[in-house]
TIDO-333558 format. One record per residue (C-alpha): residue in three letters; x, y, z. Coordinates in steps of 0.02 Angstrom, whole numbers, plus 32768, in hexadecimal, padded with zeros to 4 digits. Last residue first. Example, Ala and Ser with C-alpha at 12.3 -4.5 7.8 and 13.67 -1.06 7.14 Angstrom:
SER82AC7FCB8165/ALA82677F1F8186/
This chain:
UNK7E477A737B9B/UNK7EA07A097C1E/UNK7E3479707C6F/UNK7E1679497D29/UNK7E3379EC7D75/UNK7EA17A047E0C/UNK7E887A967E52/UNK7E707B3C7DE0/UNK7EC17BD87D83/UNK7E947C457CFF/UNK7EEF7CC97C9D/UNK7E947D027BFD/UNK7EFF7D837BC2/UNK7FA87DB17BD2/UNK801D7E207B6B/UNK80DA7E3F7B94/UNK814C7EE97B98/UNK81F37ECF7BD3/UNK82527ECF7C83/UNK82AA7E197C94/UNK82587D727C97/UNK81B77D967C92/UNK811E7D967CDF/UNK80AB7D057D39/UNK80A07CB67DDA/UNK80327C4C7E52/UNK80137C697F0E/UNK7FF77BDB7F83/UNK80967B9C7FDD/UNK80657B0C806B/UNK80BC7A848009/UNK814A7AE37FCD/UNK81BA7A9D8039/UNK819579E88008/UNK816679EB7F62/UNK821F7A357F3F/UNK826479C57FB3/UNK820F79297F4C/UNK825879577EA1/UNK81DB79947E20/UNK81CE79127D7F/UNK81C379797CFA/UNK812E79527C7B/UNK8131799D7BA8/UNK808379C87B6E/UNK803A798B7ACA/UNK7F7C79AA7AC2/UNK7F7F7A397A4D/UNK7F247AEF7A72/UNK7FE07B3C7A86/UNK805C7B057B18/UNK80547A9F7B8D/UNK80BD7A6E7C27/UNK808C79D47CB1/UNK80E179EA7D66/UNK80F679367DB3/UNK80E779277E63/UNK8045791B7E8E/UNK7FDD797A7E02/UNK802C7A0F7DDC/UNK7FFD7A677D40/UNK80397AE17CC4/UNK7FEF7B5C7C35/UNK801F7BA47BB0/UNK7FAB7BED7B1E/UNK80087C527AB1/UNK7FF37D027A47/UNK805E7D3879D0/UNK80C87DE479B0/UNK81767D6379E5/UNK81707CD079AB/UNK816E7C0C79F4/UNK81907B7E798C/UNK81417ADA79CF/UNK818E7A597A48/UNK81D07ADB7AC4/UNK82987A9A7AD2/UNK82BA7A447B93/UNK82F77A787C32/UNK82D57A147CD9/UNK83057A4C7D85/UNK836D7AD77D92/UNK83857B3A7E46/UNK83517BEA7E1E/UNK83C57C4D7E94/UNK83407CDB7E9A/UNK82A57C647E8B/UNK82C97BE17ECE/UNK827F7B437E6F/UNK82907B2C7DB2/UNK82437AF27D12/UNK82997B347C75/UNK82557B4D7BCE/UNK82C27B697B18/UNK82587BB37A95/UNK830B7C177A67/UNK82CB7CC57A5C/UNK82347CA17AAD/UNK827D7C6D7B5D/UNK81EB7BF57BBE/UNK821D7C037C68/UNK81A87B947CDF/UNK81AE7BA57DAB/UNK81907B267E2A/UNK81897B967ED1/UNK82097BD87F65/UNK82487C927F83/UNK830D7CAC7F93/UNK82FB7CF7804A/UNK83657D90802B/UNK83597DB57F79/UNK82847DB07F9F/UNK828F7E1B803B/UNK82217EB27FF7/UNK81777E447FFA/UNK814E7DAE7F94/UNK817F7CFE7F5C/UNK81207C6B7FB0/UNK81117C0D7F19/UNK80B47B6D7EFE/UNK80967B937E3D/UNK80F47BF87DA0/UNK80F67C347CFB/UNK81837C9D7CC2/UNK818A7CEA7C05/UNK82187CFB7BA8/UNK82797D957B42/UNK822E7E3B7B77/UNK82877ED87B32/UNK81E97ECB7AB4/UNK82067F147A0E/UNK818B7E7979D3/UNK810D7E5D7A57/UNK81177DCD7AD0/UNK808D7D767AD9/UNK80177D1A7B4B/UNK7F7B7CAF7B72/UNK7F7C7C627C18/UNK7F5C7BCD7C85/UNK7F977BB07D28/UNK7F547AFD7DA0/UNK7F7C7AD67E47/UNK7F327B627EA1/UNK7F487BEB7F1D/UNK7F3F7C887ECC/UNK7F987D2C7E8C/UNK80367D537E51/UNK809B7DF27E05/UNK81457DD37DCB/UNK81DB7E0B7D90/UNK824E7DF07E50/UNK82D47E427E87/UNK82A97E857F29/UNK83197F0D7F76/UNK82AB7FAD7FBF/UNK828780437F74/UNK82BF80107ED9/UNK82D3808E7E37/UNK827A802C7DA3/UNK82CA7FAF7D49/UNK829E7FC97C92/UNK821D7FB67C14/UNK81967FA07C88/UNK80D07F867C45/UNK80937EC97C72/UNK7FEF7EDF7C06/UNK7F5E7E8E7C3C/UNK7EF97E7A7B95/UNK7E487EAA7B83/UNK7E867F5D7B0C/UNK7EF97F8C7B9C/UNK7EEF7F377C52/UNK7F7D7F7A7CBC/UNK80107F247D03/UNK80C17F517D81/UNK81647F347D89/UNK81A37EC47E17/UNK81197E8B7EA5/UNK80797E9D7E4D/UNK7FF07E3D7EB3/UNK7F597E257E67/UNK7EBA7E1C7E7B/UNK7E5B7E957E0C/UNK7EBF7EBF7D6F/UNK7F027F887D60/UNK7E8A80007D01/UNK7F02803D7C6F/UNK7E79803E7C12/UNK7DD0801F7C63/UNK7DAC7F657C8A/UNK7D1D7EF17C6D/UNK7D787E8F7BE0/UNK7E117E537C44/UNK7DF77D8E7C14/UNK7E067D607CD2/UNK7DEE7CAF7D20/UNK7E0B7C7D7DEB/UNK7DD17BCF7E2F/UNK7DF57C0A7ECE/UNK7D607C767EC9/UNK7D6D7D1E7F13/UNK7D067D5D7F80/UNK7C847DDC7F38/UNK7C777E6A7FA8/UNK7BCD7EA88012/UNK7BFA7F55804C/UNK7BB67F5380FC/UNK7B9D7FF6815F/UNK7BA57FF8821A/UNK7B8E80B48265/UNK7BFA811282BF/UNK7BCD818A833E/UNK7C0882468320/UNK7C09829B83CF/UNK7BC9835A83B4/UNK7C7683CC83EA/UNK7CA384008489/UNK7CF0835884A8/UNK7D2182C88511/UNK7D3D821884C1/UNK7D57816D8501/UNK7DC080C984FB/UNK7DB1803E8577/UNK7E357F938568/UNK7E287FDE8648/UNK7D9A800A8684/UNK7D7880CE869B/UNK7D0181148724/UNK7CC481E886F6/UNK7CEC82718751/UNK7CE983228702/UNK7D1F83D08743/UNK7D0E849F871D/UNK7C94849887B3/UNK7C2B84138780/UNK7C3B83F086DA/UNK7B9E83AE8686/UNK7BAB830F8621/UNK7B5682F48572/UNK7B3C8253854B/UNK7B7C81F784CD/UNK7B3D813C8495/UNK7BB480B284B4/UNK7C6B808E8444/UNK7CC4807684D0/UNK7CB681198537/UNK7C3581A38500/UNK7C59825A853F/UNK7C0382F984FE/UNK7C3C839B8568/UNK7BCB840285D4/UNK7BFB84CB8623/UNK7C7484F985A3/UNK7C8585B08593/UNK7D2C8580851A/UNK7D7E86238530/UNK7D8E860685D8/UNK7DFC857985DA/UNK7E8C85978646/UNK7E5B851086BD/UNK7DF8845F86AD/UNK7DF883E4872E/UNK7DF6833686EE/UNK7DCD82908760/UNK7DDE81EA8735/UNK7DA8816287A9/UNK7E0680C98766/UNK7DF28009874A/UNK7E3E7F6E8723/UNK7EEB7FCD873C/UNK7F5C7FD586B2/UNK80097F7386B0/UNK808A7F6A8647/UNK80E97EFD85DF/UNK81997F1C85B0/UNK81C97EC784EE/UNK81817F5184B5/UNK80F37F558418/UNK813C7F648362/UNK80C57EF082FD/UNK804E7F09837B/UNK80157ECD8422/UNK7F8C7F4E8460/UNK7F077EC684C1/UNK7F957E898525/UNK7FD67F18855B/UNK7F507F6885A8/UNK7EE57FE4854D/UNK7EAE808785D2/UNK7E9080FA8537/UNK7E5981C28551/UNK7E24823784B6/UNK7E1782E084F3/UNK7DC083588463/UNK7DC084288460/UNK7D6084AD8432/UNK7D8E85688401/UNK7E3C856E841E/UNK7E6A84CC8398/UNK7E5C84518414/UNK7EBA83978414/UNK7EC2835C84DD/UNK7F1A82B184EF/UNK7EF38242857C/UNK7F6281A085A3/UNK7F4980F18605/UNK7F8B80B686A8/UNK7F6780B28756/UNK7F9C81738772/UNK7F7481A286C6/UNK7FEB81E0863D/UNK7FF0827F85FA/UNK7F8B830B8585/UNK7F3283A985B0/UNK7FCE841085F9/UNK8037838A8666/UNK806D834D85C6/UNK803783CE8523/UNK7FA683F584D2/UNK7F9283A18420/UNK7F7F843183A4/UNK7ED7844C8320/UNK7F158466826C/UNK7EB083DD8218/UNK7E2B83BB8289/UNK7DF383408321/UNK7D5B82FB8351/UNK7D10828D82A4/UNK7DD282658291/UNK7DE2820E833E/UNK7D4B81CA8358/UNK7D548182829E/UNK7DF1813F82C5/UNK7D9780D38355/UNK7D16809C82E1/UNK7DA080658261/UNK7DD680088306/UNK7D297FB78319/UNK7D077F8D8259/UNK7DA07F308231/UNK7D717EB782D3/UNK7CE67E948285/UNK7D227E8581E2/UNK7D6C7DDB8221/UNK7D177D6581BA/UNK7DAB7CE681B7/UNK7DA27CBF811E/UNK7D867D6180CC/UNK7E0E7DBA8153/UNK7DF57E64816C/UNK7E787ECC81F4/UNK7E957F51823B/UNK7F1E7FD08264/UNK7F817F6781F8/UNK7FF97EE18230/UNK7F8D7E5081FB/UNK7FE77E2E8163/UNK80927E7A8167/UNK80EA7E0D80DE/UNK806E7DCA805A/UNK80487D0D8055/UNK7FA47D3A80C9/UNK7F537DB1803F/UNK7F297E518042/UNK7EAA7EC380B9/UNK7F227F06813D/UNK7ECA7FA68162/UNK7F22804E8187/UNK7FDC80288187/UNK8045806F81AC/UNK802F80F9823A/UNK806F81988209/UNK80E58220823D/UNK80F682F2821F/UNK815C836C81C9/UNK80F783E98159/UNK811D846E80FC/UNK81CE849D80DE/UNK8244853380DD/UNK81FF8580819A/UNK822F84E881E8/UNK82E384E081AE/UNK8304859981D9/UNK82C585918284/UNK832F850382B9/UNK82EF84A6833A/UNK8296843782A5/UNK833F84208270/UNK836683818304/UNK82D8833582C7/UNK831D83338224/UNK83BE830F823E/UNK836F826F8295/UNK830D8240820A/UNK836881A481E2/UNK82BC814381AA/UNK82A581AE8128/UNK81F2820680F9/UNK823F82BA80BC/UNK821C837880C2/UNK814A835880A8/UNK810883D3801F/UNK808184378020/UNK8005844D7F94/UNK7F8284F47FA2/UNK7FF285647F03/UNK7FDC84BB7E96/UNK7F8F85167E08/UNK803485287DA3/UNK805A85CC7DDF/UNK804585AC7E94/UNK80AD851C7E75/UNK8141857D7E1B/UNK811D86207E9A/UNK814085B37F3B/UNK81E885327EFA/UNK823385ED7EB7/UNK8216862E7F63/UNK826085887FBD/UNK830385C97F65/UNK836D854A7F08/UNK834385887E6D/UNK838984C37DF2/UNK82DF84E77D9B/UNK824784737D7D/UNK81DD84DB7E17/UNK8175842B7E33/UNK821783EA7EC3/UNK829F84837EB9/UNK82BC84997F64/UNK828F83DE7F93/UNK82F983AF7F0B/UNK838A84107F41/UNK837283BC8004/UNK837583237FC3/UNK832182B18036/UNK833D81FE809C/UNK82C9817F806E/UNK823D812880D0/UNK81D7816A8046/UNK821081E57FBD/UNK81EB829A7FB3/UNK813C82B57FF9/UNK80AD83067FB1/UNK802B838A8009/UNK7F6883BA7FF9/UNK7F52837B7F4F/UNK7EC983BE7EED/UNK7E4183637EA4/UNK7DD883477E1F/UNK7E0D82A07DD7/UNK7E3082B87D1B/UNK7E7B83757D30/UNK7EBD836F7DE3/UNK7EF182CE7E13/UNK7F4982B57D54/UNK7F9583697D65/UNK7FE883297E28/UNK802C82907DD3/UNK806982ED7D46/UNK80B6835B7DD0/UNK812C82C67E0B/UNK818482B37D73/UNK818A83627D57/UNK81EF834F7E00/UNK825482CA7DE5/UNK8286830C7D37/UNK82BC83AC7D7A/UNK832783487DFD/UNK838B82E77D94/UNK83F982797DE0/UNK838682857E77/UNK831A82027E72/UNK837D818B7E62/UNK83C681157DC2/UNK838D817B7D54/UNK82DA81C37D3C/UNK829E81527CA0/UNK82AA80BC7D20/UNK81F780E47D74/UNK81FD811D7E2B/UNK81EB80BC7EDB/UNK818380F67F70/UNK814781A17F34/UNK80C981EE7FAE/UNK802D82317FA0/UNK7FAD82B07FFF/UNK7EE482BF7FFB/UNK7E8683418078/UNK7DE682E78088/UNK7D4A837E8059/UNK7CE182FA7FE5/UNK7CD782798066/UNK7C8681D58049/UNK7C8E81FD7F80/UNK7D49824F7FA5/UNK7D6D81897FD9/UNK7D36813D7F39/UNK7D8E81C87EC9/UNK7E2781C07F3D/UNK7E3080FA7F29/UNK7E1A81007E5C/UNK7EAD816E7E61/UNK7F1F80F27ECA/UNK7EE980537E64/UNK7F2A80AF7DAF/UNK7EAC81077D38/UNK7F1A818B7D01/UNK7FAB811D7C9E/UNK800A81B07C5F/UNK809B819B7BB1/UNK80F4823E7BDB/UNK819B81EB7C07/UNK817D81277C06/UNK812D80DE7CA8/UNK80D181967CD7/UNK8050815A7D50/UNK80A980DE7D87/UNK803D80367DBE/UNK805B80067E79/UNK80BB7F7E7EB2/UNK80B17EF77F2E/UNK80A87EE77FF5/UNK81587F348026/UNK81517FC87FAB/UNK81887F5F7F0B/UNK81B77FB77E76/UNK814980057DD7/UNK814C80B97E2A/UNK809980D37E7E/UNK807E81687ED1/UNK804B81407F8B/UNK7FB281777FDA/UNK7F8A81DF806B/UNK7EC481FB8092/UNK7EBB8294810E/
């Protein structure tokens, strides 16, 4: 199953994902998220595909559910895009992530009436070719009502699915961004460590390439529990064959993101020993075992039992089922040159631009511009304030731009040495040099602090600057003195940048550019560089 989330203009804790519906019935259907299902259902044509809003385009209200039909045609464009320009179906949709749920819209989610019976909700989606999508109840973090309701009968028999995940699956983004390295695994282009990306996706390919959808986890003390000197087993069969997957990892080698603050302790090795009852409608007289990642072999049982020696950090699988090994293969990337330059030609429409990291809003390439596409603050999922998307780790921003005429947009922001990202931006009042330039009045401002914007030069653009036309602007640092141009001339106005500033954001990296409240805006050739010796 390949979950994704449905993009909604707004920040979901790493950056933002392009809407696929910005403006009501105006569809962007080539965003990031359906270009990932395409390239995974190439691997494997038969994944069961599933997606979750995170955040939700303005045009809705100011949540969700102020109006609930319009949340939920909202959400079946997205379905009609996957289906008719994709080719798939979608298995089951969520409600809103890490959000608490309406239990009206659930009802009434893709039926588009206020029917509050589940029936309704059934015969709308069957009738509107989604009769095989599912839908999960809610994703909030205060679920305990929830878990309390699924003893209640009457609860789990009105929705679908209710179930937990493990966020996230790779962490493959850049080292400004909160949550790097917490992912299941990690790759790191300058530190080279697919490796270690390509062992525990091995490991979750043992565990999907043995288990199926709709198979049940045995319970403790009846195919699953704890070992003696440490370690678990967990037995997934669906009455016909079954899978053990056992795990001996100390504590050490399993810190995480959310590990215990109690170690314990496994023993450096173990003589395991299963005795199998009850399972005579298996006939199972041999079952395939392979432990750390070595070649299977296929182990008799001698008298309904199997012994094998288990090291502890070990990880192994037991099953009725042929034993899927894994096999390496390398996708050779391009890495990405610091000295970064994009003119947005080679893109499809409404293809988003390779690189970057949307944190407010959200971008798409359109006729070889990138095209900053929000009108109007979307609904948040979580509190960050900031316009921008960034990208980079240079001294140098240049940049064609405009802001079109019946544009909501009224100045530009370019910016360097910034360490703004993540959810948390209102909180920790993000660092960098950043340049306003406001084309209403041609009046620019250079400031530090992003939220609280701490002034520190302001000064009149020294041409006229219109809306409908393009400009070329561009800024750079060289020591302390931040140089401004605008246009193809060689006048540019220098700000002397006070020491602190330099000072704490001498280790920020990423550079900025968007606007300075929602509004469309144009970009095109954006490059960026260190230190050149002449401006051009």
């Amino acid at each position: 199953m390949l979950k994704v989330e449905m993009g909604g203009d707004d920040q979901s804790t790493e950056g933002t994902e392009s809407s696929h519906e910005s403006q009501k019935h105006e569809f962007s259907k080539n965003n990031y998220e359906f270009q990932l299902i395409h390239e995974v259902r190439l691997v494997n044509p038969s994944i069961s595909i599933c997606v979750l809003p995170w955040s939700f385009p303005g045009w809705l209200g100011k949540q969700p559910y102020e109006n609930e039909k319009e949340t939920a045609g909202y959400v079946v464009d997205w379905l009609r895009i996957g289906k008719e320009k994709w080719g798939f179906d979608t298995y089951c949709v969520g409600v809103w992530n890490e959000r608490n749920f309406s239990e009206s819209y659930v009802r009434s989610a893709f039926a588009l009436s206020q029917q509050s019976a589940l029936q309704e909700l059934r015969q709308t989606l069957n009738s509107s070719g989604f009769n095989k999508t599912l839908i999960v109840a809610g994703e909030g973090f205060q679920m305990d009502d929830s878990y309390r309701r699924l003893l209640d009968n009457d609860f789990f028999n009105d929705y679908d699915i209710i179930g937990m995940i493990s966020w996230h699956l790779m962490s493959a983004f850049y080292p400004q961004i909160q949550w790097w390295r917490c992912g299941l695994s990690v790759v790191d282009e300058e530190k080279f460590e697919t490796e270690n990306a390509f062992h525990v996706l091995k490991l979750v390919e043992y565990v999907t390439g043995h288990v199926k959808r709709g198979w049940r986890i045995l319970s403790h003390g009846r195919g699953s529990g704890r070992f003696e000197g440490g370690g678990t087993y967990v037995t997934y069969t669906d009455g016909k064959d079954f899978t053990i997957f056992v795990e001996t990892m100390s504590y050490d080698s399993s810190l995480c993101q959310y590990s215990s603050p109690l170690p314990y302790s496994v023993k450096t090795n173990q003589n395991i020993r299963f005795e199998f009852s009850g399972f005579s409608q298996f006939q199972v007289n041999r079952l395939n075992i392979t432990l750390n990642f070595v070649t299977p072999q296929s182990v008799p049982l001698n008298q309904n039992v199997i012994e094998f020696s288990l090291p502890v950090d070990s990880i192994g699988v037991l099953t009725t089922l042929p034993v899927t090994v894994p096999h390496r293969i390398t996708v050779p990337t391009p890495t990405f040159l610091l000295k970064y330059f994009d003119d947005f030609s080679k893109y499809s429409t409404d293809e988003e631009p390779r690189f970057w990291m949307p944190q407010k809003g959200s971008w798409v390439v359109r006729e070889g511009r990138a095209v900053q596409k929000v009108t109007e603050p979307p609904i948040s999922w979580c509190t960050g304030r900031t316009r921008t998307p960034y990208r980079g780790k240079n001294s140098l921003l240049k940049a064609d731009v405009t802001i079109p005429e019946n544009s909501t947009a009224e100045s530009v922001i370019l910016g360097l040495r910034s360490n703004c990202s993540g959810c948390d931006i209102e909180v920790t009042n993000c660092r960098g040099i950043f340049v306003e330039i406001n084309f209403s009045t041609g009046q620019t401002k250079v400031f530090s602090d992003f939220v609280q914007r701490t002034e520190i030069a302001e000064f009149q653009t020294r041409r006229e600057i219109k809306f409908g036309k393009f400009y070329r602007f561009a800024i750079h640092l060289i020591d302390s003195h931040l140089f401004v141009k605008f246009g193809n001339h060689l006048v540019m106005t220098s700000v002397e940048i006070q020491e602190d500033v330099i000072e704490k954001t001498q280790n920020d990296t990423l550079f900025v550019i968007g606007t300075g409240n929602f509004g469309i805006s144009e970009w095109d050739n954006i490059s960026t560089d260190y230190f050149p010796e002449i401006w051009y």
